[in-house]
C-alpha positions in Angstrom: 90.4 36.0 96.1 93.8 36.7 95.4 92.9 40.0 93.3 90.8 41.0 95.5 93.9 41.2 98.3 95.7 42.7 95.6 93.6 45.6 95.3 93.0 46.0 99.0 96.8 46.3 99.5 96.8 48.6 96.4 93.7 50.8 98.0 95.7 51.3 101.1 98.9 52.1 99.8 97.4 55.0 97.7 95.8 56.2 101.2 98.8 56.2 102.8 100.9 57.8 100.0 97.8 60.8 100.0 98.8 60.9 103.3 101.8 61.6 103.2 101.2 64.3 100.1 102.2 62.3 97.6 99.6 62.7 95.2 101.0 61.8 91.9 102.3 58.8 93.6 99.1 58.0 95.2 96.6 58.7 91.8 99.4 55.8 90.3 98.2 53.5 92.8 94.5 54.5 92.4 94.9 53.7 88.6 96.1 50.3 89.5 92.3 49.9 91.5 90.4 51.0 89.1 92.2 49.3 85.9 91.1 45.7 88.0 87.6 47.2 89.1 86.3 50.8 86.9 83.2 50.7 89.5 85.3 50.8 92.7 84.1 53.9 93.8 86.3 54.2 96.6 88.7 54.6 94.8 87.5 56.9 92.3 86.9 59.1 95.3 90.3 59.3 96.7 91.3 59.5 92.8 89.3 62.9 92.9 90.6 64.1 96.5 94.0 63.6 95.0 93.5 65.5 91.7 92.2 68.1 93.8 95.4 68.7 95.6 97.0 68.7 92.7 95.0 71.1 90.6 93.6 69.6 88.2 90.1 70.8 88.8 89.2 68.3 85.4 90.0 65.2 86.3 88.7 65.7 90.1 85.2 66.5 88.8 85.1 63.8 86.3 86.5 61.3 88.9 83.6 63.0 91.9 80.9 62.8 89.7 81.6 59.4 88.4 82.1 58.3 92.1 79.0 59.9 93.1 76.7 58.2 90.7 78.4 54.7 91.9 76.9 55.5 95.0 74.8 58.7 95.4 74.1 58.3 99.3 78.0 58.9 99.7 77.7 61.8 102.2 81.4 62.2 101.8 81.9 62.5 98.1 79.3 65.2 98.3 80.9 67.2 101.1 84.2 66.7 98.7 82.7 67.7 95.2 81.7 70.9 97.2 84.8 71.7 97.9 85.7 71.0 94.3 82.5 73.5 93.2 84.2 76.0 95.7 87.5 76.0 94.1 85.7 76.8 91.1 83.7 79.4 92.1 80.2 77.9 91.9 79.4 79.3 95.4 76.1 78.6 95.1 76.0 75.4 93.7 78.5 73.6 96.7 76.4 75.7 99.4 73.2 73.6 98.1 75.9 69.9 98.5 76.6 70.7 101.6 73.5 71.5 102.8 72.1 68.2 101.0 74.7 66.5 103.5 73.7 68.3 106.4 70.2 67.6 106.3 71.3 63.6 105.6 73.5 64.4 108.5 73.8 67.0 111.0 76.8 65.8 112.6 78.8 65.9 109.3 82.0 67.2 110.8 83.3 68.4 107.3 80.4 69.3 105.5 80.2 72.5 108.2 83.6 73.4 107.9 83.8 73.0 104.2 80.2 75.3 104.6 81.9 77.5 106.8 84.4 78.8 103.9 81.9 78.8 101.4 80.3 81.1 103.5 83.6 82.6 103.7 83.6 83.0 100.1 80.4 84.8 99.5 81.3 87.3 102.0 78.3 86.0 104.9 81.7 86.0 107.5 78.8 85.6 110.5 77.2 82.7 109.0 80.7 81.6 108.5 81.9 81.6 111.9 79.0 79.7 112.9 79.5 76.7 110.7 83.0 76.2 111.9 82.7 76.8 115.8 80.4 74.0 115.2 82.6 72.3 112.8 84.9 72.8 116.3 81.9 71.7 118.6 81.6 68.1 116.6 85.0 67.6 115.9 87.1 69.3 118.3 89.7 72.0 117.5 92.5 71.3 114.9 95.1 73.1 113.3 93.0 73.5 110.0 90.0 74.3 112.1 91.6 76.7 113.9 93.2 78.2 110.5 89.8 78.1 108.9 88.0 79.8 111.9 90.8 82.6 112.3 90.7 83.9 108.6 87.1 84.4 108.5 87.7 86.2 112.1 90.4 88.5 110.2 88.1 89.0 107.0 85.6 90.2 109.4 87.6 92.4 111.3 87.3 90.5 114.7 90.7 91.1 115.4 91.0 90.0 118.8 89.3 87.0 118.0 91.8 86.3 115.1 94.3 86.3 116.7 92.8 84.1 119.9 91.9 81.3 117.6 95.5 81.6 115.9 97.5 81.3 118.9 95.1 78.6 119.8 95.9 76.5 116.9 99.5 77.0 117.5 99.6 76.1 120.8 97.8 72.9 119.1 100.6 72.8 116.5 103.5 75.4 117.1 105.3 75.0 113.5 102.2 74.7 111.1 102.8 77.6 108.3 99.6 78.0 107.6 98.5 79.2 111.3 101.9 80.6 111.1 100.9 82.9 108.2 97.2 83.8 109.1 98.2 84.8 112.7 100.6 87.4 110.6 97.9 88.8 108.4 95.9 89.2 111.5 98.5 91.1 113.5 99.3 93.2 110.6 96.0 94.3 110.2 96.3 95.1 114.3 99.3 97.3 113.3 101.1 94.8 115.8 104.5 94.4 113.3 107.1 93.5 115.5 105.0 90.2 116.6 104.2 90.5 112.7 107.0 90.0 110.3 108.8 86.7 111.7 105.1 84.7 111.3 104.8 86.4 108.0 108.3 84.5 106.8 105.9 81.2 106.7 104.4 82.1 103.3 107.2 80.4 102.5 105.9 76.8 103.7 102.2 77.8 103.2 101.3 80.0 99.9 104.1 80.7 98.2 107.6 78.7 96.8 110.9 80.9 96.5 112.8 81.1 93.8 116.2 81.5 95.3 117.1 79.5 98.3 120.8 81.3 98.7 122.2 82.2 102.3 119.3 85.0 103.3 120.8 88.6 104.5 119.6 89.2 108.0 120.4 93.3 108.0 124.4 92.7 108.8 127.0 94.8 107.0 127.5 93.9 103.6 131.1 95.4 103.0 131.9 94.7 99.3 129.2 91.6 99.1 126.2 91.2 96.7 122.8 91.3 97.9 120.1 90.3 95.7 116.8 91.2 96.2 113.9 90.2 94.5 110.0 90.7 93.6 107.5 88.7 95.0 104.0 88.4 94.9 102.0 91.8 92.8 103.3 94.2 91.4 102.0 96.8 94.2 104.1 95.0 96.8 107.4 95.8 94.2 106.3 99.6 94.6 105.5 99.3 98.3 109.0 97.7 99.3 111.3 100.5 96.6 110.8 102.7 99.4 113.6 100.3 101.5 116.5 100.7 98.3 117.5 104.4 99.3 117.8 103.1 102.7 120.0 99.8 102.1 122.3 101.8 99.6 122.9 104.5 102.0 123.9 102.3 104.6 125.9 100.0 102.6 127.8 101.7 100.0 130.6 99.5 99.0 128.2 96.6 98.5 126.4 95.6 94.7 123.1 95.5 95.3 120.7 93.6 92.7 117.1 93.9 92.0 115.1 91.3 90.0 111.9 92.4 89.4 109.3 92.6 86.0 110.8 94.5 82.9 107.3 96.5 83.3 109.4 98.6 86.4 113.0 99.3 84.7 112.3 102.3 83.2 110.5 103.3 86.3 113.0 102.3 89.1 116.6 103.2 87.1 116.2 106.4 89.5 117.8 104.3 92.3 121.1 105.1 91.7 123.3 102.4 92.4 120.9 99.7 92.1 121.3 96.9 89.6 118.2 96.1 87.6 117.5 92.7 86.8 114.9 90.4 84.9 112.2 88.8 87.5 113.5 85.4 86.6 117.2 86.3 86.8 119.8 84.2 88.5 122.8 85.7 89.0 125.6 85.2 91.8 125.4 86.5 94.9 126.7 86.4 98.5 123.1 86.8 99.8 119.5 87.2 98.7 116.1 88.4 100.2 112.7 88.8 99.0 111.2 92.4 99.2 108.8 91.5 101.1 110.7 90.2 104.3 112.6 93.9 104.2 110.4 95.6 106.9 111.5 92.6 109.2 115.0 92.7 108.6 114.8 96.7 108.5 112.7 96.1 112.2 109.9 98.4 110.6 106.9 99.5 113.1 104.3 102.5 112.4 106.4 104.0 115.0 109.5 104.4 112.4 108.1 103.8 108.9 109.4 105.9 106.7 106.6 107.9 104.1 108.0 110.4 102.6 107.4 110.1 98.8 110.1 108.0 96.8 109.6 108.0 93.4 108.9 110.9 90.4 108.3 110.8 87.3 111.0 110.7 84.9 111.8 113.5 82.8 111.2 114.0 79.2 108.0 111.5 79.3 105.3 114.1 79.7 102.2 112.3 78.3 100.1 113.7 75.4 97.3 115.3 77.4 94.7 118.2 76.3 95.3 121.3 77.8 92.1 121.9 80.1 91.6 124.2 83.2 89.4 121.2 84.2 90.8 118.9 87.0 92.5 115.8 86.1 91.5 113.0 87.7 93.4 109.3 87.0 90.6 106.2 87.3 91.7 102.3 87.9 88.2 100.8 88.1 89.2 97.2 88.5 91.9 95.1 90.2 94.7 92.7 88.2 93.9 89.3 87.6 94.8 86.5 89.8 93.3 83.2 88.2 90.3 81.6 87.6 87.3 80.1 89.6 87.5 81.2 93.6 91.3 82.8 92.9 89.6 85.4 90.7 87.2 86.1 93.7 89.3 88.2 95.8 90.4 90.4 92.8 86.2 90.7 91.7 85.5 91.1 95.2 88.5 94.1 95.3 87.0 95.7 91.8 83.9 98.2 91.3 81.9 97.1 89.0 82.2 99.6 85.5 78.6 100.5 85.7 78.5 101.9 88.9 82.6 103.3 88.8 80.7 104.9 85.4 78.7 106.8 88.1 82.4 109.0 89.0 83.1 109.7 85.8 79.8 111.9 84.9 80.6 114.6 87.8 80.5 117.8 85.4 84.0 119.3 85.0 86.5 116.8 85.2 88.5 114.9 82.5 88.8 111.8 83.6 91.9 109.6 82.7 92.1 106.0 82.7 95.6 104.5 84.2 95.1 100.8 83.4 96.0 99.9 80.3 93.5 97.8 77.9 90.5 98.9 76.6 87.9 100.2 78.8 84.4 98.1 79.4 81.4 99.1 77.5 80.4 101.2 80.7 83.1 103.5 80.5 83.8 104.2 77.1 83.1 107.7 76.5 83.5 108.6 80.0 87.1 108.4 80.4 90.1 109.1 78.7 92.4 106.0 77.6 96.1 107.0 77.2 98.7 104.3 75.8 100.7 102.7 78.3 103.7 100.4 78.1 105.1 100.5 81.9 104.9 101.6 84.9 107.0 104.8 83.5 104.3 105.9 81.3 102.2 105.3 84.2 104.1 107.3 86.4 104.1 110.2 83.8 100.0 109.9 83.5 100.4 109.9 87.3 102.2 113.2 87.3 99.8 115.2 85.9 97.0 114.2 87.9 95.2 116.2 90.1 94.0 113.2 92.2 93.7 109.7 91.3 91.1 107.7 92.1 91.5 103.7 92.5 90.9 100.7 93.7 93.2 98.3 95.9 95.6 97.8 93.0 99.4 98.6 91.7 98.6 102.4 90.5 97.4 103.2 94.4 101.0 101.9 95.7 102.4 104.4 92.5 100.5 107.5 93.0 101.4 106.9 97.1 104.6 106.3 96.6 104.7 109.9 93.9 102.6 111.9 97.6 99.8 112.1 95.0 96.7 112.4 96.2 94.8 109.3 95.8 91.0 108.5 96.7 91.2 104.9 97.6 88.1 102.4 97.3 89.0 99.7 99.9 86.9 96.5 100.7 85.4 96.5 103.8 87.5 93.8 104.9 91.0 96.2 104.3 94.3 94.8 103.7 97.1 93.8 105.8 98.8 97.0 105.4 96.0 99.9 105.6 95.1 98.5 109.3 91.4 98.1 110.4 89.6 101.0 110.2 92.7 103.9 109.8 91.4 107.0 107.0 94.6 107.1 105.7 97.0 104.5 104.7 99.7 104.6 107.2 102.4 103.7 104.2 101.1 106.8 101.8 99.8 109.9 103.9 98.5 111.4 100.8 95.7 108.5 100.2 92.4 109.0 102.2 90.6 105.3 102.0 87.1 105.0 101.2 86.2 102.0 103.4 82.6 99.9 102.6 80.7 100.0 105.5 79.4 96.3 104.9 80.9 93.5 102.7 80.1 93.9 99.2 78.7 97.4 99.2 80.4 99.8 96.7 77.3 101.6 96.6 77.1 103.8 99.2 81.4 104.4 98.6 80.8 105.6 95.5 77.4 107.9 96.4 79.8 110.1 98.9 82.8 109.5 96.7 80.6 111.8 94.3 79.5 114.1 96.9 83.1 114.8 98.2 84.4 114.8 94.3 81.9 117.6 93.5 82.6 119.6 96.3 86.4 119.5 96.0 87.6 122.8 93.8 91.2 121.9 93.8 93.6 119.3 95.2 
């Protein structure tokens, strides 16, 4: 009897340490449970929920499954493992849990919002918004539900309705980050940045961890001070934010200004002038420090004032080893950089033309066509294009150069070739990106890159068919 108290108290103390986010603390106490009982399946379950939050996608699944054939009418571990399934991209197999729950129970408060994201996930943003006004209708409105319901508003392009939910959530809970953050994306989208840029500070305390904590600069005079400012984030953003440096070393000459950023952009940005290049991971003294991506708040940047006039050029003396051909030059990126595995990997696949049909482009008669990521191309593309070393964005920039349009996806080299007033086609999900607005031709940041929107979700199809068209009637850029 005694034991049994033992591992009651020891249940509930790892509920309430998962409570309060300690996880490591709370999978300790689980251990304890199941070291007295290995069939407590309770706790195996909040074991798993706990490895979840963690990351370590292993040790969740073992601990779900083994929970779930303890007791297989658990409604909960289902709706749970789901998520776990989501997480690691087997859309199709936590769409068929949760709809196993739902039949058992069409009330399951959890099992529609967890259904709501998966629908999220595999791009069905109506069937999405449907599970979780209902998740809303059962269970009331929450900050999560709220955060949930907004994002699949944004990826659909229901603005207005974004943003409604979001400021509905905060009004629920006025300093949660993650509403915080989402309400941001939204806006941006709206072109809305002055509402924008102080939400978008909370990536901070939702989706991303900084790695200087120093007193931030806030846009005062520097005098003789040192600002650091560092990458975040991809490497586009890097290229995107270069455009500020002129601006801040104009305006503050007597101050050192620092720039941490991958080694892949030294060669590349040393045409700053007066702008100390730095490792990523440096960390150097300095009297202040900011990320790049909270300059256009500091800097008060609207569409009203943002400056796009090209910024970088190629440096000289690194003209790449091209044939001589009076055929046009066209630079390719077929596929985005990789984020991750599992459902972090989505967004880049989702972002990325498949070769076979981006192989499609690269057969118009009379163009060489010049591949601008480095690796070897797919099997669908060799032959087709071109493939040039690269070692950094300064060999990329050169490539860039002698383009007569480049042609890419929602990656790095579109941020380079914009940034060079290049003209780039651009092949943009239909769901955009915070910074190329809703439904704008051109990206307000680069004015020489046209966007080739999808007209639905998923469909690169009909992009690329009057890509083509437009490609084979174009005689000179």
């Amino acid at each position: 009897m005694a034991l049994k108290a033992v591992v009651k108290a020891d249940f509930a103390a790892g509920n309430r340490l998962a409570a309060a986010g300690d996880y490591a603390g709370a999978i300790a106490v689980f251990d304890r449970c199941l070291a007295i009982d290995a069939r407590d399946w309770q706790a195996l379950a909040n074991r798993a929920n706990a490895h979840l939050q963690l990351g370590d996608s292993a040790r969740a699944l073992d601990d779900y499954l083994a929970a779930a054939a303890l007791n297989p009418a658990s409604l909960n571990i289902k709706s749970n493992l789901a998520v776990l399934l989501k997480e690691l991209g087997e859309l199709e197999l936590a769409s068929g849990l949760l709809q196993e729950v739902l039949a058992a129970d069409p009330d399951h408060v959890d099992a529609w919002s967890n259904l709501g994201i998966v629908r999220q996930h595999q791009l069905h943003y109506q069937e999405a918004i449907a599970c979780l006004l209902k998740a809303i209708e059962l269970g009331g409105a929450t900050a999560a539900r709220c955060n949930n319901l907004g994002n699949v508003c944004t990826s659909a392009l229901l603005l207005d309705d974004a943003v409604s939910v979001l400021q509905g959530g905060l009004e629920l809970a006025p300093d949660d980050a993650n509403l915080q953050f989402s309400l941001s994306i939204a806006l941006l989208l709206a072109g809305r940045y002055a509402e924008a840029w102080p939400l978008y500070e909370a990536r901070w305390r939702s989706i991303l961890q900084a790695r200087h904590d120093g007193p931030r600069w806030r846009g005062e005079a520097l005098g003789r001070r040192t600002l650091l400012l560092w990458s975040e984030q991809g490497l586009g953003d890097s290229l995107q934010m270069a455009r500020f440096l002129p601006r801040i070393r104009a305006e503050h000459p007597d101050a050192e200004l620092l720039l941490a950023c991958p080694a892949t952009f030294h060669r590349l940005f040393a045409q700053f002038d007066g702008v100390k290049l730095l490792e990523a991971d440096a960390a150097p003294a300095y009297d202040c420090q900011l990320p790049l991506m909270s300059l256009p708040g500091v800097l008060g940047v609207t569409l009203d004032n943002l400056p796009t006039k090209a910024y970088l050029q190629s440096r000289a003396g690194l003209e790449p080893n091209l044939p001589d051909s009076p055929r046009l030059k066209v630079g390719v990126v077929w596929e985005s950089g990789r984020w991750g595995v599992g459902i972090a990997d989505a967004w880049r696949q989702h972002k990325s033309v498949p070769p076979a049909l981006f192989a499609d482009i690269c057969r118009v008669p009379g163009v060489d066509f010049i591949a601008l990521q480095p690796g070897a191309a797919p099997a669908e593309l060799q032959g087709l294009v071109k493939q040039p070393a690269i070692a950094d964005f300064a060999d990329t920039a050169a490539l860039v150069e002698e383009m007569d349009l480049v042609i890419c996806v929602d990656t790095a080299i579109l941020h380079l070739a914009g940034a060079m007033g290049k003209p780039v086609w651009a092949l943009l999900r239909a769901e955009s990106a915070p910074f190329f607005l809703a439904d704008a031709p051109s990206a307000p940041w680069y004015p020489s890159v046209r966007l080739w929107r999808q007209p639905l979700p998923g469909a690169w199809q009909p992009v690329v068919k009057g890509l083509i068209a437009a490609l084979r009637q174009q005689p000179a850029f």
